[in-house]
C-alpha positions as a Markdown table, in Angstrom:
| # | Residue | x | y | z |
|---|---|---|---|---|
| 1 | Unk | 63.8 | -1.1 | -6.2 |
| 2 | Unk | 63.3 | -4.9 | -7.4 |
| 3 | Unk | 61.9 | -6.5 | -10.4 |
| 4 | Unk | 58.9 | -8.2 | -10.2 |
| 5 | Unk | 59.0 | -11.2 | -12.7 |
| 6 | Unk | 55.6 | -13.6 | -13.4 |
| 7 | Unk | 56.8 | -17.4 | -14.8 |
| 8 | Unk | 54.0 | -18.5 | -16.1 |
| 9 | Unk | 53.9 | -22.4 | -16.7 |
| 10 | Unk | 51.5 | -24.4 | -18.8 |
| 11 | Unk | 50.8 | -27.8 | -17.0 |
| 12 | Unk | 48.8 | -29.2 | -20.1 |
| 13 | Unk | 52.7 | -28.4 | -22.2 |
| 14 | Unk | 50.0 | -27.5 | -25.0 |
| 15 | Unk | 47.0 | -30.1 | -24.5 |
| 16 | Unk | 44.9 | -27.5 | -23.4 |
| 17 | Unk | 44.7 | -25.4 | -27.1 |
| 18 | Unk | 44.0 | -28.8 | -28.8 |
| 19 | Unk | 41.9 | -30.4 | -26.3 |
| 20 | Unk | 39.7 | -27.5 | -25.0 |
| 21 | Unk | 37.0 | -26.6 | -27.8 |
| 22 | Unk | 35.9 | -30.3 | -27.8 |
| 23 | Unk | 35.6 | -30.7 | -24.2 |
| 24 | Unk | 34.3 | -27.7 | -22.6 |
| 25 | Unk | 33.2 | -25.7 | -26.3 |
| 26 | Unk | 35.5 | -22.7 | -25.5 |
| 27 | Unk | 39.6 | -22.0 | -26.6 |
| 28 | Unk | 41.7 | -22.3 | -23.7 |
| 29 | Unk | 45.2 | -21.8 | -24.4 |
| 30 | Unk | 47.0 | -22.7 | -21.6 |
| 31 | Unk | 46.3 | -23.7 | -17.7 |
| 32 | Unk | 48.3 | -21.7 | -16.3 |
| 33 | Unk | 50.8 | -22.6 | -12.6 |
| 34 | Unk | 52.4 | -19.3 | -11.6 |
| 35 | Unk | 55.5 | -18.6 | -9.9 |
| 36 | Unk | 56.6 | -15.0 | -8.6 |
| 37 | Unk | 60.1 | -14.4 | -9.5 |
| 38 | Unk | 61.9 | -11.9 | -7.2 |
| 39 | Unk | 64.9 | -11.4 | -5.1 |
| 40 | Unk | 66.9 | -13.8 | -7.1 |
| 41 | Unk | 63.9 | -16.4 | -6.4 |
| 42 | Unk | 60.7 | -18.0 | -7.3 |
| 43 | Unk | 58.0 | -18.3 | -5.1 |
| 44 | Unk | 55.1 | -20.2 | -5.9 |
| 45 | Unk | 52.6 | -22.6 | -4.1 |
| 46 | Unk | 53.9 | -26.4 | -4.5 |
| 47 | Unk | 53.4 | -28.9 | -1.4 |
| 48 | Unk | 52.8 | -25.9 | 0.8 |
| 49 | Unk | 54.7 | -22.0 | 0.0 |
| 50 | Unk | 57.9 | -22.7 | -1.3 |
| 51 | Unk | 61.0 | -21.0 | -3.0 |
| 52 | Unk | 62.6 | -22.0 | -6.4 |
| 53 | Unk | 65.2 | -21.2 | -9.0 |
| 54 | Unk | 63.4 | -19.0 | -11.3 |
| 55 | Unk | 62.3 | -20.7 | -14.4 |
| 56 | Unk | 62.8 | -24.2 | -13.1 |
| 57 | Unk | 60.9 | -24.6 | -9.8 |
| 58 | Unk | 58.6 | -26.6 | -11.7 |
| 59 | Unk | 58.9 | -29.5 | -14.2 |
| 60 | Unk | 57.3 | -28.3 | -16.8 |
| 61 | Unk | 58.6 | -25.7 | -19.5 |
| 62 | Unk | 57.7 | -21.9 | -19.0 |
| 63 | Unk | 55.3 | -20.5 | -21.3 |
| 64 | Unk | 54.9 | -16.7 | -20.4 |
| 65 | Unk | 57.0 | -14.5 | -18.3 |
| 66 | Unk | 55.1 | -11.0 | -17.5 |
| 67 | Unk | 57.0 | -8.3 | -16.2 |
| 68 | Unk | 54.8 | -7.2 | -13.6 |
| 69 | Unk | 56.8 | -4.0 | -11.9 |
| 70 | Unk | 59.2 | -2.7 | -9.1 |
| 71 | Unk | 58.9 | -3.2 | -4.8 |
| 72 | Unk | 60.5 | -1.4 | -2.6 |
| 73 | Unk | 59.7 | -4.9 | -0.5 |
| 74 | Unk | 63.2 | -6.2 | 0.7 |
| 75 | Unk | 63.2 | -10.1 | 0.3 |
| 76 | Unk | 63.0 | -10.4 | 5.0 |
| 77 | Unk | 59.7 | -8.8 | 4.5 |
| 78 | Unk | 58.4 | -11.2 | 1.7 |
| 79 | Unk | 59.4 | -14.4 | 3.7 |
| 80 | Unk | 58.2 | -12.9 | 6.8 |
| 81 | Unk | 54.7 | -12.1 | 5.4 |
| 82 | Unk | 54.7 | -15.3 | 3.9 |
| 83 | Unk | 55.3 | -17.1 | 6.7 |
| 84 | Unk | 52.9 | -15.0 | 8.9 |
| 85 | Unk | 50.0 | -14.9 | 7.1 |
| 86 | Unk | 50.2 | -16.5 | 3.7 |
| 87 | Unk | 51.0 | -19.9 | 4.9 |
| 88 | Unk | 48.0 | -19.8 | 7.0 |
| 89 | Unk | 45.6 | -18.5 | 4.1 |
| 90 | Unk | 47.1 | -20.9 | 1.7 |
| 91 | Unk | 48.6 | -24.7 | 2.4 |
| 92 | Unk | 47.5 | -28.3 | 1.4 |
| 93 | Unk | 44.4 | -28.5 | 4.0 |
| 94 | Unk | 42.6 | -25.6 | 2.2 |
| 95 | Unk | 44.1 | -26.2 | -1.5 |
| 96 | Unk | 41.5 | -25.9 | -4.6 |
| 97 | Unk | 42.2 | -26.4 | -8.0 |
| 98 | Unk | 39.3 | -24.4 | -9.2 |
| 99 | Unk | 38.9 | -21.5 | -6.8 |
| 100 | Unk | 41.8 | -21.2 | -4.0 |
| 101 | Unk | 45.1 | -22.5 | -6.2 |
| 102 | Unk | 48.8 | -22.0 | -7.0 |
| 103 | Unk | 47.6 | -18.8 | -9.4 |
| 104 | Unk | 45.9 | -17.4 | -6.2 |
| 105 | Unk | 49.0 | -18.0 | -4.5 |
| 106 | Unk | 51.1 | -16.0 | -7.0 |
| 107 | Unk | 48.4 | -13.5 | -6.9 |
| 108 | Unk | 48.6 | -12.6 | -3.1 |
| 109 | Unk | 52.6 | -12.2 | -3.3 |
| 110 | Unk | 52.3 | -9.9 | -6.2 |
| 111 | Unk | 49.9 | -7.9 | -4.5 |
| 112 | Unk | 52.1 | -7.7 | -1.4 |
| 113 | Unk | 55.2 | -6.5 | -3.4 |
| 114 | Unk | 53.4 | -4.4 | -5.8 |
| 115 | Unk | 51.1 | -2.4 | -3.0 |
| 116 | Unk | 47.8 | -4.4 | -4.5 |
| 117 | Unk | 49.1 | -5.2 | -8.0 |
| 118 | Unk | 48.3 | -8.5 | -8.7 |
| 119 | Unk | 49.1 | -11.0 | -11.9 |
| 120 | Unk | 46.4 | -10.8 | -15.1 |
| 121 | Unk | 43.2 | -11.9 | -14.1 |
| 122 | Unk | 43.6 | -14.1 | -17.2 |
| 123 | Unk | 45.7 | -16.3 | -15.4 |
| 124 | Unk | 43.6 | -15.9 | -11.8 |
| 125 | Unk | 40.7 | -16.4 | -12.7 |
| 126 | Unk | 41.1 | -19.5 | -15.7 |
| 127 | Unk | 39.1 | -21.9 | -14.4 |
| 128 | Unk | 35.7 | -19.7 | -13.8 |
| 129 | Unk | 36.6 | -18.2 | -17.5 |
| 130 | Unk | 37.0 | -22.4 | -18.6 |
| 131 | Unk | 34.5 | -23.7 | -17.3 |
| 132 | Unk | 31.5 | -21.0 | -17.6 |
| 133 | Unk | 30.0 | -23.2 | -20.6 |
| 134 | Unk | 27.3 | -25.7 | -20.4 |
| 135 | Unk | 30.1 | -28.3 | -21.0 |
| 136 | Unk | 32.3 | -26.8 | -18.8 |
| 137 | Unk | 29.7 | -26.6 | -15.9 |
| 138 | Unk | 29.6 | -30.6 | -16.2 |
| 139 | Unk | 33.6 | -30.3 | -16.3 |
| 140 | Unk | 33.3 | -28.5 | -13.1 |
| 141 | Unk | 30.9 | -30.9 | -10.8 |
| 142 | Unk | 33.4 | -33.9 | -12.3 |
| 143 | Unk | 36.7 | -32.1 | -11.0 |
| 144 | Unk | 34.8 | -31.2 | -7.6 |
| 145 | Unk | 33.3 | -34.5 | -6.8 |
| 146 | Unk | 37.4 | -36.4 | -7.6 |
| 147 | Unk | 38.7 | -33.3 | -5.2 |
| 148 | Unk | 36.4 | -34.4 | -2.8 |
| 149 | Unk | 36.7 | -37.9 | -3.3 |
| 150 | Unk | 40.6 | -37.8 | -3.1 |
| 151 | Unk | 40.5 | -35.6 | 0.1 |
| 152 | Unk | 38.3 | -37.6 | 1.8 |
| 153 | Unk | 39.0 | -41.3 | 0.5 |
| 154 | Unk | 43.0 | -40.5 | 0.6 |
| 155 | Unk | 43.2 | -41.5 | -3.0 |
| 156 | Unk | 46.7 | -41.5 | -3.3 |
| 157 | Unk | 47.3 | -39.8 | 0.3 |
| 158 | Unk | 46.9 | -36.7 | -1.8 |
| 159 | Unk | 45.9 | -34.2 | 1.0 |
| 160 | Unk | 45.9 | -31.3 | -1.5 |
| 161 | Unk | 43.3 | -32.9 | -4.0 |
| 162 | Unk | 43.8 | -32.7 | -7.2 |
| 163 | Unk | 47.1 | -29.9 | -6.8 |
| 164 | Unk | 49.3 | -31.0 | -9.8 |
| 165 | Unk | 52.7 | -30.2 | -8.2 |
| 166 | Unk | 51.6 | -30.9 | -4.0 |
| 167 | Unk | 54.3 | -33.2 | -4.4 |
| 168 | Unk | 56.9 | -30.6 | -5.2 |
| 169 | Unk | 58.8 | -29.4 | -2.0 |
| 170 | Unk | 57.5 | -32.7 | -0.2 |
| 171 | Unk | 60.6 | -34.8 | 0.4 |
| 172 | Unk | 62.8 | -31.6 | 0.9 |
| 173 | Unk | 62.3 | -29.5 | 4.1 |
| 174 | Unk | 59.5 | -27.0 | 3.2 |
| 175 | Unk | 60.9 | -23.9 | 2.2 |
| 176 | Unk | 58.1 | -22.4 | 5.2 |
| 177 | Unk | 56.6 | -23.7 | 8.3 |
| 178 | Unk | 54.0 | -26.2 | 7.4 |
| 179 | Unk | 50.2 | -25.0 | 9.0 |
| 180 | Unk | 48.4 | -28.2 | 11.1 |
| 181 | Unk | 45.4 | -28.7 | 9.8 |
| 182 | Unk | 42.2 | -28.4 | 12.4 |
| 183 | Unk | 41.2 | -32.2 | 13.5 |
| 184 | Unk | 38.5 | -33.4 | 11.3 |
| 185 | Unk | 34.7 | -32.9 | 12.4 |
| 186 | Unk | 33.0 | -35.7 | 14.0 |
| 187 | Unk | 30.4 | -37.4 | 11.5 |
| 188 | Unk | 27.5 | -35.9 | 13.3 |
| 189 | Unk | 28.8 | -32.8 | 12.8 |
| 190 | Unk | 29.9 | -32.9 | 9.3 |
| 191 | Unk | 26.4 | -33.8 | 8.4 |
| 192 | Unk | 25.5 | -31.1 | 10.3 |
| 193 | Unk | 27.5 | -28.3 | 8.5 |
| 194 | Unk | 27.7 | -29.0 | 4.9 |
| 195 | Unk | 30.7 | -26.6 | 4.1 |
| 196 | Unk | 30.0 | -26.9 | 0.1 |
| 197 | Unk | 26.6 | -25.3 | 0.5 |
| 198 | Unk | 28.0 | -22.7 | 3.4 |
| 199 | Unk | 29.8 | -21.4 | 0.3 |
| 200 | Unk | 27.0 | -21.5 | -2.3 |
| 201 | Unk | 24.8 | -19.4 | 0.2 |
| 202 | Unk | 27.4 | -17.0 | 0.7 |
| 203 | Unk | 28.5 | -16.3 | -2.4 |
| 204 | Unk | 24.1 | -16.1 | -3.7 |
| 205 | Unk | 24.0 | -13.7 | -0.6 |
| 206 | Unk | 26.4 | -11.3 | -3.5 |
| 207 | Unk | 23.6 | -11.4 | -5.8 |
| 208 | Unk | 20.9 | -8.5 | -6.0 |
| 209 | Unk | 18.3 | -8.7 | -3.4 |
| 210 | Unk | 15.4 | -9.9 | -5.7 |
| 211 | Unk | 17.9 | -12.0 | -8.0 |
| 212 | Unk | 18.7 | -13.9 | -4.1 |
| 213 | Unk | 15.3 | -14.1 | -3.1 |
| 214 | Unk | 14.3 | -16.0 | -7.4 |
| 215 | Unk | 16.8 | -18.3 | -6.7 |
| 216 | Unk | 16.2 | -19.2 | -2.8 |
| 217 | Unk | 12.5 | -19.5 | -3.7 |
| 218 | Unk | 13.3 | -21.8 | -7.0 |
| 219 | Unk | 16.1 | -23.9 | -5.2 |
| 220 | Unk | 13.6 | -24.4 | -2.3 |
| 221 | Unk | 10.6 | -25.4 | -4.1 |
| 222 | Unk | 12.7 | -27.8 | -6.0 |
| 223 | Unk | 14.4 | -29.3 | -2.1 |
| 224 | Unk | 10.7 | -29.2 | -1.2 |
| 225 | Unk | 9.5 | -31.0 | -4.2 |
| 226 | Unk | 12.3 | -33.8 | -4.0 |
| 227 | Unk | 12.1 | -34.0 | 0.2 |
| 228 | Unk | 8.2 | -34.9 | -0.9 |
| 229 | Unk | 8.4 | -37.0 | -3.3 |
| 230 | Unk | 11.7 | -38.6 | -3.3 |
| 231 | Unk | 10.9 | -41.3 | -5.5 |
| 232 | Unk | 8.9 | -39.6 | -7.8 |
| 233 | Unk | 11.7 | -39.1 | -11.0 |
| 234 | Unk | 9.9 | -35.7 | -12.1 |
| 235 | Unk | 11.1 | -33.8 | -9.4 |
| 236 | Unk | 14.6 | -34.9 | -9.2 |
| 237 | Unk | 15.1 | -34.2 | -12.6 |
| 238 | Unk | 15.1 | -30.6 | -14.3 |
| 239 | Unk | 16.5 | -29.5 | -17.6 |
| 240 | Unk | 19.3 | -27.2 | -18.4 |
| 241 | Unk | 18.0 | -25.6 | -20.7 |
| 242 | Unk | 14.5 | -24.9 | -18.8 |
| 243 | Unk | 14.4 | -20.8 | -18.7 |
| 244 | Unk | 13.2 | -20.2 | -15.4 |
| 245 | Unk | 16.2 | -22.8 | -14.1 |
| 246 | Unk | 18.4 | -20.5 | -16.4 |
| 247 | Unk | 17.0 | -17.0 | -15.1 |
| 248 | Unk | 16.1 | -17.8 | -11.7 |
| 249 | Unk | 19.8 | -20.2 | -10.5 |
| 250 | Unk | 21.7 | -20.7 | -13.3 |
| 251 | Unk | 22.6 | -17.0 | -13.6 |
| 252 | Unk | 23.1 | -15.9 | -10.1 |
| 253 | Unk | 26.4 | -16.2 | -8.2 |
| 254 | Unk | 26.7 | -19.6 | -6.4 |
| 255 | Unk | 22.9 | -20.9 | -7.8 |
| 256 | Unk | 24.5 | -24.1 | -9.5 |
| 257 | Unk | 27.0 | -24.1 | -6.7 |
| 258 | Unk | 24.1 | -24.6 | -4.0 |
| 259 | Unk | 23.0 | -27.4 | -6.3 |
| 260 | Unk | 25.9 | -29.0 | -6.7 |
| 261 | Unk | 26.4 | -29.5 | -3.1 |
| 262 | Unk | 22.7 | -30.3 | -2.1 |
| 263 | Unk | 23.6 | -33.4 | -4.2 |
| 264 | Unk | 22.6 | -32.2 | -7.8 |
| 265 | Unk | 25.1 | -34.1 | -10.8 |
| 266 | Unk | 24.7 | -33.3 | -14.1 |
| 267 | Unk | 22.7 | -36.3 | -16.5 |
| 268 | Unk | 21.0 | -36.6 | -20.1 |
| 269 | Unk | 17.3 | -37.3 | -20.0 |
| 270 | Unk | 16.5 | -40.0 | -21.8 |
| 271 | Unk | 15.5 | -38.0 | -24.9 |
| 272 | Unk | 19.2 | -37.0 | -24.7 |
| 273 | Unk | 18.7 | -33.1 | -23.4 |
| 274 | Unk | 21.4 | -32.1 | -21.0 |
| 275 | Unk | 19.9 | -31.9 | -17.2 |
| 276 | Unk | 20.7 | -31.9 | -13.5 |
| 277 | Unk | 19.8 | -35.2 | -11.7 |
| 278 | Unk | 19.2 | -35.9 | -7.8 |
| 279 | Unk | 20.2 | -39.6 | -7.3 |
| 280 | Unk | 18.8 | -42.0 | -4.5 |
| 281 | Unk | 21.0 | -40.9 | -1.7 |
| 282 | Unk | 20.6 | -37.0 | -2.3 |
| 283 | Unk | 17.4 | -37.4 | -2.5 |
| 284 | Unk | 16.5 | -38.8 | 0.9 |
| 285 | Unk | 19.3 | -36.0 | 2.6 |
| 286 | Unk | 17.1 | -32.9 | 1.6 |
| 287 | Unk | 15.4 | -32.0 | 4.9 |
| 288 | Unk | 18.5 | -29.9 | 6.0 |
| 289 | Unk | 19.5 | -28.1 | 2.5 |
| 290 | Unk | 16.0 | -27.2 | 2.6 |
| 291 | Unk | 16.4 | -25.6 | 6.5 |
| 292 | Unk | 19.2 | -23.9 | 5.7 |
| 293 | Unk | 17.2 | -22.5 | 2.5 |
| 294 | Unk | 14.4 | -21.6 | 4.6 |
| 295 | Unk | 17.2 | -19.8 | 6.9 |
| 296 | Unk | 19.0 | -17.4 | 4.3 |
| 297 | Unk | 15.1 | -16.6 | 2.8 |
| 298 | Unk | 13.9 | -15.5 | 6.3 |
| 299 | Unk | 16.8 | -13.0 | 6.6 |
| 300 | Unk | 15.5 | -11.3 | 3.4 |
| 301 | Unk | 13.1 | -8.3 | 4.4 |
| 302 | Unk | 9.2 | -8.6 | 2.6 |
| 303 | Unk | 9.3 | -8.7 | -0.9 |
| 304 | Unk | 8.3 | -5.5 | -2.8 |
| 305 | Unk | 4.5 | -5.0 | -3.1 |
| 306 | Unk | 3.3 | -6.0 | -6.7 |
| 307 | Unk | 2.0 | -2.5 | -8.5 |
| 308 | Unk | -1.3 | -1.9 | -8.5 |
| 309 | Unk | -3.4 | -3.2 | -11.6 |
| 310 | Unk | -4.8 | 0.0 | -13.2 |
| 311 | Unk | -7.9 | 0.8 | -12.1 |
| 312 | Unk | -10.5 | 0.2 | -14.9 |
| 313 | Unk | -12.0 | 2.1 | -17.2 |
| 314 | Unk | -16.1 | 2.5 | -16.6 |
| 315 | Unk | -18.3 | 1.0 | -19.6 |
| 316 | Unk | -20.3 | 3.8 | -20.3 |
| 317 | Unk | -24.4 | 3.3 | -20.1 |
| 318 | Unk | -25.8 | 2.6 | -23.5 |
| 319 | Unk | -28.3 | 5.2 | -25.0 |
| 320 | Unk | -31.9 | 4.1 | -24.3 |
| 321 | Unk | -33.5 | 2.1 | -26.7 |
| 322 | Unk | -34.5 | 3.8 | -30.4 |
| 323 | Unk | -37.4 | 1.4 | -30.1 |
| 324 | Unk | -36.5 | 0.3 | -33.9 |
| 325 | Unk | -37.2 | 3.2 | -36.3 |
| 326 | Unk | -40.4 | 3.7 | -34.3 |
| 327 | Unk | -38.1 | 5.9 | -31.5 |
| 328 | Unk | -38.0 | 8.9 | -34.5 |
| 329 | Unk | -39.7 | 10.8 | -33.7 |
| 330 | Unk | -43.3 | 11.3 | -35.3 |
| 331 | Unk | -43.2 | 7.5 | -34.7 |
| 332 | Unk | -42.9 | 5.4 | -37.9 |
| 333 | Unk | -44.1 | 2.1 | -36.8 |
| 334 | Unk | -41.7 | 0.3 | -37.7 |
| 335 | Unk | -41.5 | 0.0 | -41.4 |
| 336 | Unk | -45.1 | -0.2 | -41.3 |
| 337 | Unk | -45.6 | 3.3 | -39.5 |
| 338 | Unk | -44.8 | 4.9 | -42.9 |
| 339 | Unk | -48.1 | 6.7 | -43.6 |
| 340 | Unk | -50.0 | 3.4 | -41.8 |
| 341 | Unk | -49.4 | 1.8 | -44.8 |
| 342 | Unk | -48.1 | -1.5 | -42.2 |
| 343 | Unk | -51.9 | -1.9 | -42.5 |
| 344 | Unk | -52.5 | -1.8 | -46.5 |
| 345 | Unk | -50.6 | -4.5 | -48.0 |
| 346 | Unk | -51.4 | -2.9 | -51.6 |
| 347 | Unk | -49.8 | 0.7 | -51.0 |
| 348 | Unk | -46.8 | -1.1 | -49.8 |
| 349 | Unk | -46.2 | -2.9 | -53.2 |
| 350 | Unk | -46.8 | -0.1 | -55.4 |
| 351 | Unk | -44.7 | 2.1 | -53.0 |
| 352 | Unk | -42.3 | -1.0 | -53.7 |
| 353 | Unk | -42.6 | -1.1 | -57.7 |
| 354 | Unk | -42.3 | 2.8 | -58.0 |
| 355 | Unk | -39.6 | 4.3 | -55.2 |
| 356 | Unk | -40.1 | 7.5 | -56.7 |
């Protein structure tokens, strides 16, 4: 049996406890790079898998090191499973910093050598953990837009985005055979798949049924609105804190994520309340986010019927009429039925002056 070792490094080297609470309102004490230390060696997810002296594979200091366990993996069955199937599921073509990164990477070894143990999801899942505040959410669309920017303007030829160490393992031989990424789509069909939104549906198609179905009929109203009216500012403009926005896609899995990539960026109204914005260009590209919307609600059966009102209860008939005091029966009159004495004004006054 091996040990299983977890370097854990801190790419911010201590910016991130300082810096955090003012930019995304939430302690973050690290952001974490992980390398799996076994065998003598680290591996860890640089330009492409690659293999490392423990400790120093990266040029930043170490700032955990979690003992994670044994294998009974031999070190030809790692690299072989690495270079078989990890190196496909993991390379520069499908790098993320936020969702699909070098922690990932880490994870999947670990789980290979440990039979499904993975590293902390502390460390795996950071960035969701980061950047689930208001603040972070803005964070988020910012890092995603300069990924997608670098990617597809080559800023810097970085073919890995925004991965802090792609360039590590670069000049050197890679430690495992580099994957090829697919040609690029043509621009018809790029605009035809829009692979950000792909993801946002699937991941709203995790949600409860009913939860699904609030936010595909809020996030389609809203593409219906917009596709409308595009110049109209009211409809390409909604507020964060609105609470059907909150309730309805806000808090379901992949509701701000189908935003995002239908074009939504986060703004500040003018009366300085935090809000989503559609700008010029998005707005005028909403006929097919609101098709595919119109897709995914169509494969949700009938909503459930709405319970009956209760039935109501029957106003019961009034008594007949007393027919004023007169009804009693004997018949009084009226007031002037007492004794007839309606008719003899003079009785009626001395009745008046002596009640007895």
């Amino acid at each position: 049996m091996t040990k299983v070792t977890a370097y854990v490094y801190d790419i911010t080297q201590g910016m991130a406890a300082t810096m955090s609470v003012p930019l995304i309102g939430k302690r973050i004490d690290i952001v974490p790079h992980t390398g799996i230390a076994v065998f003598g060696k680290e591996y860890f997810f640089g330009g492409g898998p690659q293999v490392g002296t423990p400790g120093q594979s990266v040029p930043v200091p170490v700032a955990q090191v979690i003992e994670l366990g044994e294998t009974d993996k031999t070190c030809e069955e790692l690299e072989a499973y690495i270079r078989d199937v990890l190196a496909l599921e993991h390379n520069e073509a499908n790098y993320n910093l936020l969702s699909h990164n070098c922690n990932h990477y880490a994870n999947d070894v670990a789980k290979f050598l440990l039979n499904g143990k993975g590293i902390p999801d502390s460390i795996v899942n950071v960035a969701e953990e980061a950047l689930s505040t208001p603040q972070g959410q803005s964070l988020r669309v910012m890092i995603e837009n300069m990924e997608r920017a670098m990617r597809t303007g080559g800023a810097g030829g970085a073919a890995g985005g925004l991965n802090p160490f792609g360039n590590v393992g670069a000049a050197a031989p890679a430690a495992f055979p580099a994957v090829v990424p697919a040609a690029s789509p043509s621009p018809v069909a790029a605009a035809e798949v829009n692979a950000d939104l792909e993801a946002a549906l699937t991941e709203l198609a995790t949600n409860e049924q009913e939860a699904r179905r609030a936010a595909l009929t809020m996030l389609l109203k809203m593409t219906e609105n917009v596709e409308k009216n595009p110049g109209e500012t009211k409809f390409r403009r909604i507020k964060m804190a609105n609470g059907a926005f909150q309730k309805k896609v806000q808090s379901a899995n992949g509701g701000v994520d189908a935003m995002v990539a239908a074009g939504w960026l986060p703004d500040v109204t003018p009366e300085g309340e935090d809000a989503w914005l559609l700008n010029d260009e998005a707005s005028g590209k909403q006929a097919p986010v609101r098709k595919r919307i119109e897709v995914e609600l169509a494969k949700l059966p009938p909503a459930p019927a709405a319970a009956p009102a209760p039935a109501a209860i029957p106003t019961p008939e009034p008594a007949p009429a007393a027919g004023g005091y007169g009804g009693l029966p004997g018949g009084l009159g009226g007031l002037g039925g007492l004794g007839g004495m309606g008719g003899n004004p003079a009785a009626m006054q001395q009745m008046m002056q002596n009640p007895a």
